[in-house]
Residue frames as a rotation matrix with the C-alpha (Angstrom) as fourth column:
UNK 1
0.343 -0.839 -0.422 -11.37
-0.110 0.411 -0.905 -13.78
0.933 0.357 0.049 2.05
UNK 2
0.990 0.117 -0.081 -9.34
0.067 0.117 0.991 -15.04
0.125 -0.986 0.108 4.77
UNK 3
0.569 -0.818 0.082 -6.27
-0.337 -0.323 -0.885 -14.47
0.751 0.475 -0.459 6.15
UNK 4
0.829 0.364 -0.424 -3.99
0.212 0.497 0.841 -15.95
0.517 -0.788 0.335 7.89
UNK 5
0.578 -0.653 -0.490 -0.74
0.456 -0.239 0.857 -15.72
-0.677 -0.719 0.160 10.34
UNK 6
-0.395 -0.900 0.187 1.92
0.818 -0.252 0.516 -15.09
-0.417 0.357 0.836 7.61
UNK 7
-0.024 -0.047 0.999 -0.46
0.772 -0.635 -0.011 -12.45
0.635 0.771 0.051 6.12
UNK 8
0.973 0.214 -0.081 -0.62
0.217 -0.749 0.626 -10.48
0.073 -0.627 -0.775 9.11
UNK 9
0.238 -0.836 -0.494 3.03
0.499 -0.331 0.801 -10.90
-0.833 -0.437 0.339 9.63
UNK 10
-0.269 -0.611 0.744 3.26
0.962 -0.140 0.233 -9.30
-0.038 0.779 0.626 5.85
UNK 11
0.065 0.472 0.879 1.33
0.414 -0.814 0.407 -6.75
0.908 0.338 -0.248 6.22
UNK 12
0.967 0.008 -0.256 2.79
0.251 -0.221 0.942 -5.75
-0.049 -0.975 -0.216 9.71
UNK 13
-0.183 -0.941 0.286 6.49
0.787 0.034 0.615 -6.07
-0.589 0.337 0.735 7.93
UNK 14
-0.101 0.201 0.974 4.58
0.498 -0.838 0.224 -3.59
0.861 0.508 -0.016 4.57
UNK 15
0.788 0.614 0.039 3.08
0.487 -0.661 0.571 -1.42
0.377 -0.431 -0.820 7.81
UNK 16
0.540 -0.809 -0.235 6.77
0.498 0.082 0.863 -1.04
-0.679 -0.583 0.447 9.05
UNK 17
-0.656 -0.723 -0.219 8.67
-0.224 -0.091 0.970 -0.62
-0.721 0.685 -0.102 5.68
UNK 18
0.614 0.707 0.352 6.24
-0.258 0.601 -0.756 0.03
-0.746 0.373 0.551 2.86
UNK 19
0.501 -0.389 -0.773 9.32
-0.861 -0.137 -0.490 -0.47
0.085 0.911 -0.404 0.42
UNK 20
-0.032 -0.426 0.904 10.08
-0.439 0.819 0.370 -3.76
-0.898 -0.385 -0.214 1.50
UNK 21
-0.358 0.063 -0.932 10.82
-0.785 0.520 0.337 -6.03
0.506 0.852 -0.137 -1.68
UNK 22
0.609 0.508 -0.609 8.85
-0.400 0.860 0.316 -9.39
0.685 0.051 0.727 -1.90
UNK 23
-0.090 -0.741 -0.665 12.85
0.063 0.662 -0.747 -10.82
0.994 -0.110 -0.013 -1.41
UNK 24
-0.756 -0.363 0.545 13.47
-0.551 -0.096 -0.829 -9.09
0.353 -0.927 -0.128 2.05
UNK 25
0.271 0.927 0.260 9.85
-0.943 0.201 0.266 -10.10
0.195 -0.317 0.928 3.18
UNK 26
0.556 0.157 -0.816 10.61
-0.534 0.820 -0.206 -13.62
0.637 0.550 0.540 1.99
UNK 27
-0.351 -0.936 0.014 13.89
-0.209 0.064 -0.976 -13.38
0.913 -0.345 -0.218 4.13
UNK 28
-0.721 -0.207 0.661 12.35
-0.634 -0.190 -0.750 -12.72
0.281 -0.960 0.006 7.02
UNK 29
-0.028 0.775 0.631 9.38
-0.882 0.278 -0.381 -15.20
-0.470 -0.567 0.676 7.04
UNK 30
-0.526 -0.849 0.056 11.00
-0.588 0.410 0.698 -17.77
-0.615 0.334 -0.714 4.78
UNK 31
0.543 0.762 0.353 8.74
0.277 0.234 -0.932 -17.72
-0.793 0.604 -0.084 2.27
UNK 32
-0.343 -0.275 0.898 9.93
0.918 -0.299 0.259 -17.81
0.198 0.914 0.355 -2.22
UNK 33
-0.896 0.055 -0.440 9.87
0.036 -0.980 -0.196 -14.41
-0.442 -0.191 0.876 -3.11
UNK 34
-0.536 0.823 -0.186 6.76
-0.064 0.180 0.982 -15.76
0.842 0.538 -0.044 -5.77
UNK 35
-0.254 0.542 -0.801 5.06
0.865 0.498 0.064 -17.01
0.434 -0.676 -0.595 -2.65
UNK 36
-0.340 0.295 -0.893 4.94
0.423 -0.800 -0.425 -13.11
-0.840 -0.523 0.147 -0.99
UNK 37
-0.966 -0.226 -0.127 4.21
0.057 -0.662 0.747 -11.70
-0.253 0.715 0.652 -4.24
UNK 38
-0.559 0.762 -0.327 1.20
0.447 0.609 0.655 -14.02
0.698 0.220 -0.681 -4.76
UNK 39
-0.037 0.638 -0.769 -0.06
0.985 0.154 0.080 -13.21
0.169 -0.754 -0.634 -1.33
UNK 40
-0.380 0.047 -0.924 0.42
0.296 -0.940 -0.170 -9.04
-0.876 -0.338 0.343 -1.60
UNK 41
-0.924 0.327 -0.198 -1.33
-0.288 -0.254 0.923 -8.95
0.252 0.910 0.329 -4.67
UNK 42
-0.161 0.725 -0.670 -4.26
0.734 0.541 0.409 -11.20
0.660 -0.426 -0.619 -2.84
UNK 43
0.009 0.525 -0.851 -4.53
0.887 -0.397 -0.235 -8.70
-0.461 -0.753 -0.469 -0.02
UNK 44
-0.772 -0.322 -0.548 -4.13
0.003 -0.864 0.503 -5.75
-0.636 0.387 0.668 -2.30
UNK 45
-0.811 0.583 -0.047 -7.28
0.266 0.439 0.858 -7.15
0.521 0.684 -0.511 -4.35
UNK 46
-0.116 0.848 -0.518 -9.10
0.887 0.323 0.329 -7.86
0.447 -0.421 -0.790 -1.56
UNK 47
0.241 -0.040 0.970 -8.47
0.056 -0.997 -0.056 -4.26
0.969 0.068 -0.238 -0.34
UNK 48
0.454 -0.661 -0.597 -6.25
0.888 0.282 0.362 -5.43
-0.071 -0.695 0.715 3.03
UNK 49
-0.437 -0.654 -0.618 -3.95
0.445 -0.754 0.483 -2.87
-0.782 -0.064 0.620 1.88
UNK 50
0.540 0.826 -0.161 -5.32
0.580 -0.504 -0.640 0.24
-0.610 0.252 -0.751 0.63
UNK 51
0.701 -0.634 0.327 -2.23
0.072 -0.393 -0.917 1.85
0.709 0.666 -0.230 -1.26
UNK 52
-0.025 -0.944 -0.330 1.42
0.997 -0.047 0.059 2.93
-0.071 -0.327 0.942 -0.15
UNK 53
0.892 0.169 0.419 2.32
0.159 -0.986 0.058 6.57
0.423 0.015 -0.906 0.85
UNK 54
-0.186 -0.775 0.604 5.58
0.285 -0.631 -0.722 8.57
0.940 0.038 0.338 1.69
UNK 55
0.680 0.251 -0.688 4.99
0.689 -0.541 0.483 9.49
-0.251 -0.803 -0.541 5.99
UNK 56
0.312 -0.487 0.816 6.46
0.297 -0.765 -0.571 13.25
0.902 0.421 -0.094 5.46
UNK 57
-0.188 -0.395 -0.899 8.11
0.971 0.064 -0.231 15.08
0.149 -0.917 0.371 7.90
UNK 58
0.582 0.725 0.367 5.88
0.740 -0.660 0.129 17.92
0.336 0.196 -0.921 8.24
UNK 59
0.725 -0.154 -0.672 8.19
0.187 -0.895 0.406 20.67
-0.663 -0.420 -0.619 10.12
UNK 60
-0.091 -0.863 0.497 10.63
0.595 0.353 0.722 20.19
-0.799 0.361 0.481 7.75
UNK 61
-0.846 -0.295 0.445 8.74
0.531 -0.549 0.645 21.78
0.054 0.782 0.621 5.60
UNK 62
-0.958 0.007 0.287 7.36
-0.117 -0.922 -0.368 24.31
0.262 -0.387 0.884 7.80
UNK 63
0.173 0.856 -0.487 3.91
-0.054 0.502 0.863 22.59
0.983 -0.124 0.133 8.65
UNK 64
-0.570 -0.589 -0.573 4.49
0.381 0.428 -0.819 23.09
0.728 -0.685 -0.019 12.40
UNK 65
-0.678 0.500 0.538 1.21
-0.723 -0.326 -0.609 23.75
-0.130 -0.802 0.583 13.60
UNK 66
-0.708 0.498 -0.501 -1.41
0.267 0.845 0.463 20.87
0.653 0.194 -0.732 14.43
UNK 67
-0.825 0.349 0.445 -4.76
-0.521 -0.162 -0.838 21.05
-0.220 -0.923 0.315 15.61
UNK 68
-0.743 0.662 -0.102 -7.60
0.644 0.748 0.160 19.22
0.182 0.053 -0.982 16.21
UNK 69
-0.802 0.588 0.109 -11.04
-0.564 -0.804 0.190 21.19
0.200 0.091 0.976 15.17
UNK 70
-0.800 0.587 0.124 -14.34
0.551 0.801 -0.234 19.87
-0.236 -0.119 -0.964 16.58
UNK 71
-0.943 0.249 -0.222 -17.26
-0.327 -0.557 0.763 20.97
0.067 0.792 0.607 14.68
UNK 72
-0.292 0.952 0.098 -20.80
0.063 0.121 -0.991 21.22
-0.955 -0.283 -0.095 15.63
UNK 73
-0.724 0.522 0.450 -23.50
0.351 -0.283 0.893 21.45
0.594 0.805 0.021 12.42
UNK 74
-0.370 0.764 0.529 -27.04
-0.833 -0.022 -0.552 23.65
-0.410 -0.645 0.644 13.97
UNK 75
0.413 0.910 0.035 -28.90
-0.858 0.401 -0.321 20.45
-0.307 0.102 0.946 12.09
UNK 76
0.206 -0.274 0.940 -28.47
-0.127 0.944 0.303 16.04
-0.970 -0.182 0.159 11.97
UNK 77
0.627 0.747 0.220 -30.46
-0.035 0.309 -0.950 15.83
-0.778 0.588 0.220 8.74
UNK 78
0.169 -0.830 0.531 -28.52
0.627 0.506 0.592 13.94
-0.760 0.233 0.606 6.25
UNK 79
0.735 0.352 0.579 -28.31
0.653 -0.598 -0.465 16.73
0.183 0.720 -0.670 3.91
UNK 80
0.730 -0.603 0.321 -26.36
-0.640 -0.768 0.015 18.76
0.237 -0.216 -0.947 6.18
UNK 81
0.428 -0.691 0.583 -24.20
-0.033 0.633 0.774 15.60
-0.903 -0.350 0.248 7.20
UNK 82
0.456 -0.404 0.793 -23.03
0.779 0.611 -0.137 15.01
-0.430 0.681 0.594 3.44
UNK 83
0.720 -0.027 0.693 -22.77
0.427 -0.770 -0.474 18.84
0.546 0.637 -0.543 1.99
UNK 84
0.855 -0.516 -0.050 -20.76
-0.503 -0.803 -0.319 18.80
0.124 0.298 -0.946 4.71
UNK 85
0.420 -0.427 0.801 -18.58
0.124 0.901 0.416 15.90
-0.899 -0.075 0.431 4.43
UNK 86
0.474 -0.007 0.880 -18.29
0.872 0.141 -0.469 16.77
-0.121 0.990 0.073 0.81
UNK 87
0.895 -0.187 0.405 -17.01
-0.131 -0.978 -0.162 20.33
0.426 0.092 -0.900 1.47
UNK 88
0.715 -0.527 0.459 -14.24
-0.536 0.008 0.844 19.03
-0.449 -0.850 -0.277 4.20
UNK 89
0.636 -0.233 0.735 -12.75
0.558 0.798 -0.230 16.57
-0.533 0.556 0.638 1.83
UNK 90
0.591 -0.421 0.689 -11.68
0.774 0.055 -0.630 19.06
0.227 0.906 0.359 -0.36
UNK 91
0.787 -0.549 0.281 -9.83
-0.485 -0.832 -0.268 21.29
0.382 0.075 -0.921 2.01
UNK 92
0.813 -0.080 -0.577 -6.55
-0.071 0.970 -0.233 20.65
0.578 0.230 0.783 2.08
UNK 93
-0.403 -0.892 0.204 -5.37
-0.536 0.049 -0.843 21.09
0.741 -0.450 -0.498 5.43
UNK 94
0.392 0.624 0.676 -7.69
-0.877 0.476 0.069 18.81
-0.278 -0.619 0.734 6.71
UNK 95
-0.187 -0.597 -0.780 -5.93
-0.925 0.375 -0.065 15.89
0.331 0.709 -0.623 6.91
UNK 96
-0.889 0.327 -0.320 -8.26
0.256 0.935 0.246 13.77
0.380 0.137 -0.915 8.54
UNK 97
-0.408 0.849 0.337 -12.15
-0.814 -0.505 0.287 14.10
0.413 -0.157 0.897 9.38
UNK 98
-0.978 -0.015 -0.209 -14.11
0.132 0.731 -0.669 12.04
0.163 -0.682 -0.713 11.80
UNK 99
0.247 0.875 0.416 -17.98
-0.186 -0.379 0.907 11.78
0.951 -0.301 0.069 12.03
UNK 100
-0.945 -0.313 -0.096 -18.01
-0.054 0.438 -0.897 11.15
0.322 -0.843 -0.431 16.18
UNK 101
0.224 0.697 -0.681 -20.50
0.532 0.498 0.685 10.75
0.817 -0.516 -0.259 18.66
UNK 102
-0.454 -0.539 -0.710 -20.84
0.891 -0.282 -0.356 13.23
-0.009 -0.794 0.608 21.38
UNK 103
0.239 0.544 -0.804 -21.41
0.317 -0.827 -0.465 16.78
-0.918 -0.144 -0.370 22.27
UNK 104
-0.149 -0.352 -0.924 -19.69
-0.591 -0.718 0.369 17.44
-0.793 0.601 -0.101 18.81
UNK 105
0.787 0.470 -0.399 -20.52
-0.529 0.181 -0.829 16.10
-0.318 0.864 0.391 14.86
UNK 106
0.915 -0.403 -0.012 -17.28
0.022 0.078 -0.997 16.28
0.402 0.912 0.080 13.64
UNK 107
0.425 -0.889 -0.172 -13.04
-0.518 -0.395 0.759 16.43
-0.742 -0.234 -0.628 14.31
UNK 108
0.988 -0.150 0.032 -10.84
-0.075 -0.655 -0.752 17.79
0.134 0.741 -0.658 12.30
UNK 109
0.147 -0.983 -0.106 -6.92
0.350 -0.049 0.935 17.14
-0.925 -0.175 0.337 12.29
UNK 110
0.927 0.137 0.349 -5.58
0.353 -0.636 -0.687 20.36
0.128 0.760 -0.637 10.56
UNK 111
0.097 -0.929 -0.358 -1.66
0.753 -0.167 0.637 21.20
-0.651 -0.331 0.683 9.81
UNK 112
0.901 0.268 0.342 -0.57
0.429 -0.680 -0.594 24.46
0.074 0.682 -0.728 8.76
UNK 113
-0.347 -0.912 0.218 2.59
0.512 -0.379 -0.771 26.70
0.786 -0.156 0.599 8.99
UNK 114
-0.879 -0.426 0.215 1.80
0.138 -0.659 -0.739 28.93
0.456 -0.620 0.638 11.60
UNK 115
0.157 0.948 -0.278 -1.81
0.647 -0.311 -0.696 30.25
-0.746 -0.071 -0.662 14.01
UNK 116
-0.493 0.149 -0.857 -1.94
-0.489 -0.862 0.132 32.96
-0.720 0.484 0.498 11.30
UNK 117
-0.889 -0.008 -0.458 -2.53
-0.372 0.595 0.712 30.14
0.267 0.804 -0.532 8.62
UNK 118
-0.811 0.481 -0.334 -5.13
0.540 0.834 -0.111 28.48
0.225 -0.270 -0.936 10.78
UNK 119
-0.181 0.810 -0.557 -6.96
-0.318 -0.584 -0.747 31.82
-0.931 0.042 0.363 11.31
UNK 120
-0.547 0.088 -0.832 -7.12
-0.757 -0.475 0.448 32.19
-0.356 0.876 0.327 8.02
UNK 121
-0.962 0.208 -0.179 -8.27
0.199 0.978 0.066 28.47
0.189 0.028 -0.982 7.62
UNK 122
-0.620 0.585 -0.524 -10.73
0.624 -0.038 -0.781 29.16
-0.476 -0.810 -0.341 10.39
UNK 123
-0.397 0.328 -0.857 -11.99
-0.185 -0.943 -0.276 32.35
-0.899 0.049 0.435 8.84
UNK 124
-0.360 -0.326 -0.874 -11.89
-0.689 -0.539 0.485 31.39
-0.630 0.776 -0.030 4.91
UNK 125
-0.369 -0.161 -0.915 -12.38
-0.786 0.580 0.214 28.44
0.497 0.798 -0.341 4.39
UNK 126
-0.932 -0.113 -0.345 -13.67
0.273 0.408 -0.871 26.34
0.239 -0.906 -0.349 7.52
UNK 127
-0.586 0.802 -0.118 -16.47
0.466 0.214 -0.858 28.57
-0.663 -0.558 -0.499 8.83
UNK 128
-0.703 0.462 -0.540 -17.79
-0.711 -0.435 0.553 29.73
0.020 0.773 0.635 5.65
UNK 129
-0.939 -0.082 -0.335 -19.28
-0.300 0.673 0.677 26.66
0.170 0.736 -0.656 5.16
UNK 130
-0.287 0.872 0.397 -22.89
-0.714 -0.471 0.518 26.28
0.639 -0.135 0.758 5.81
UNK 131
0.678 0.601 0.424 -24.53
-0.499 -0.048 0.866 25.24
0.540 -0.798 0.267 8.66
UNK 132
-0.352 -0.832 -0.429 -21.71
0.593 0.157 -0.790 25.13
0.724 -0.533 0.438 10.87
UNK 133
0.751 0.585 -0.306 -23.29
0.378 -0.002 0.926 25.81
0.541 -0.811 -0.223 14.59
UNK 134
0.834 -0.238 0.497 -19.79
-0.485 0.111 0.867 25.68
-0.261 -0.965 -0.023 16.89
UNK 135
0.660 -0.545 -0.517 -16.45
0.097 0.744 -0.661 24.95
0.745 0.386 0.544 16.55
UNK 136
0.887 -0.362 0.286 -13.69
-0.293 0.037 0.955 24.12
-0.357 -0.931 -0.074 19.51
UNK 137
0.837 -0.315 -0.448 -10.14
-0.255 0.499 -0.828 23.95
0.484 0.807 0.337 18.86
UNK 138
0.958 -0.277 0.073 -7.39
-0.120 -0.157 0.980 22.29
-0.260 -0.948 -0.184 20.44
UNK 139
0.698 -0.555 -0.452 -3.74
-0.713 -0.597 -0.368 22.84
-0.065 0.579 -0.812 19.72
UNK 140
0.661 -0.427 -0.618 -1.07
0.568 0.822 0.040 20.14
0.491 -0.377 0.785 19.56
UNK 141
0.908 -0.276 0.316 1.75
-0.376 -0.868 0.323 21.29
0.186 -0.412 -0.892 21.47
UNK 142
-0.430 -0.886 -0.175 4.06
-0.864 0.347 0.365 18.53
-0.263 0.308 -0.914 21.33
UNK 143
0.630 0.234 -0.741 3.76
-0.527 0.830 -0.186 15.23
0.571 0.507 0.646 19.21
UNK 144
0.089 -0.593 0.801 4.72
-0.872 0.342 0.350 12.36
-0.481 -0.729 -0.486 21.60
UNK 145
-0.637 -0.192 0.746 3.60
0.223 0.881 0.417 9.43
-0.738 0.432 -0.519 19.65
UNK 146
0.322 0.598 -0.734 2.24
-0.862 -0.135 -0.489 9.42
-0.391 0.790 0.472 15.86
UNK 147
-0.580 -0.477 0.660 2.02
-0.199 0.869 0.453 6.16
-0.790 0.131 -0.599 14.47
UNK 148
-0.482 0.250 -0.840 0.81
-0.857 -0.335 0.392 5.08
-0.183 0.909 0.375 11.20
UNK 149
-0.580 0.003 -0.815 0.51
-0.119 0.989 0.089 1.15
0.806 0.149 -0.573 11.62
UNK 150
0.116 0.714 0.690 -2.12
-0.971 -0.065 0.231 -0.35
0.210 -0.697 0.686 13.44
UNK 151
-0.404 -0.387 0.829 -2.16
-0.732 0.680 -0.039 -3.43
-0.548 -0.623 -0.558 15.83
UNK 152
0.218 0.514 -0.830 -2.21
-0.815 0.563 0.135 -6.61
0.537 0.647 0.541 14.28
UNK 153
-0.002 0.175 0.985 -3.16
-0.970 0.240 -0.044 -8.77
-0.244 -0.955 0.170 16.52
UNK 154
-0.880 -0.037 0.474 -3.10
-0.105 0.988 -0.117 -12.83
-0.463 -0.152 -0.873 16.84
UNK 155
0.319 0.859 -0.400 -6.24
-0.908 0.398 0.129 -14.33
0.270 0.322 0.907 15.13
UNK 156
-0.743 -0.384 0.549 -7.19
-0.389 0.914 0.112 -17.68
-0.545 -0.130 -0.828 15.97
């Protein structure tokens, strides 16, 4: 499928405000509200947009440690790449996982309430898991920029 200017500018407007209504959308790129509806149902098909989510304010409710866990495996072999890919998934202060490239497999963005939590993470639930080699963590310490939207650039 293709897409063109006005759908970037909708889905840059949804990346902004995912409760925008069709109407406001419409407003602001002077398109029928049928006419945005049509086209966010088209990129929602085509899987453009992958779902809508709540951004929380994590200290609020006491989530006020971040860190970022990089994770060796002792072996490549896709066996150990999936068992553990499949294990990380389901813990759930891992709120994102990265395969990378590099001196490390793997990183880990983990939020918790407190370093006690994250031992415990670290200790319980983390390195239990098999072959795990090596792990390096680094702490946030302040959040300058966290953005959720991603550049949508010009297309020609």
């Amino acid at each position: 499928m293709k897409i063109d200017q006005l759908d970037l500018q909708i889905l840059d407007l949804l990346q902004q405000d995912g409760k925008m209504t069709h109407k406001e959308i419409g407003g602001k790129l002077a398109l029928s509200t049928t006419a945005v509806y049509e086209r966010v149902k088209r990129l929602e098909r085509n899987n453009f947009i992958r779902g809508y989510v709540a951004l929380i304010n994590q200290p609020q409710l006491g989530l006020t440690l971040t860190a970022f866990c990089y994770v060796s495996l002792s072996s490549h072999n896709k066996k150990y790449l999936m068992a553990f890919q499949e294990e990380v998934i389901k813990l759930k202060e891992v709120s994102e996982c990265f395969h990378i490239a590099g001196e490390y497999d793997y990183i880990l963005k983990i939020t918790v309430n407190d370093m006690a939590a994250y031992r415990d993470f670290i200790v319980n639930k983390l390195t239990i898991l098999e072959h795990i080699s090596n792990t390096q963590t680094i702490f946030v310490m302040e959040e300058i920029k966290n953005e959720t939207a991603i550049p949508l650039y010009q297309r020609k």
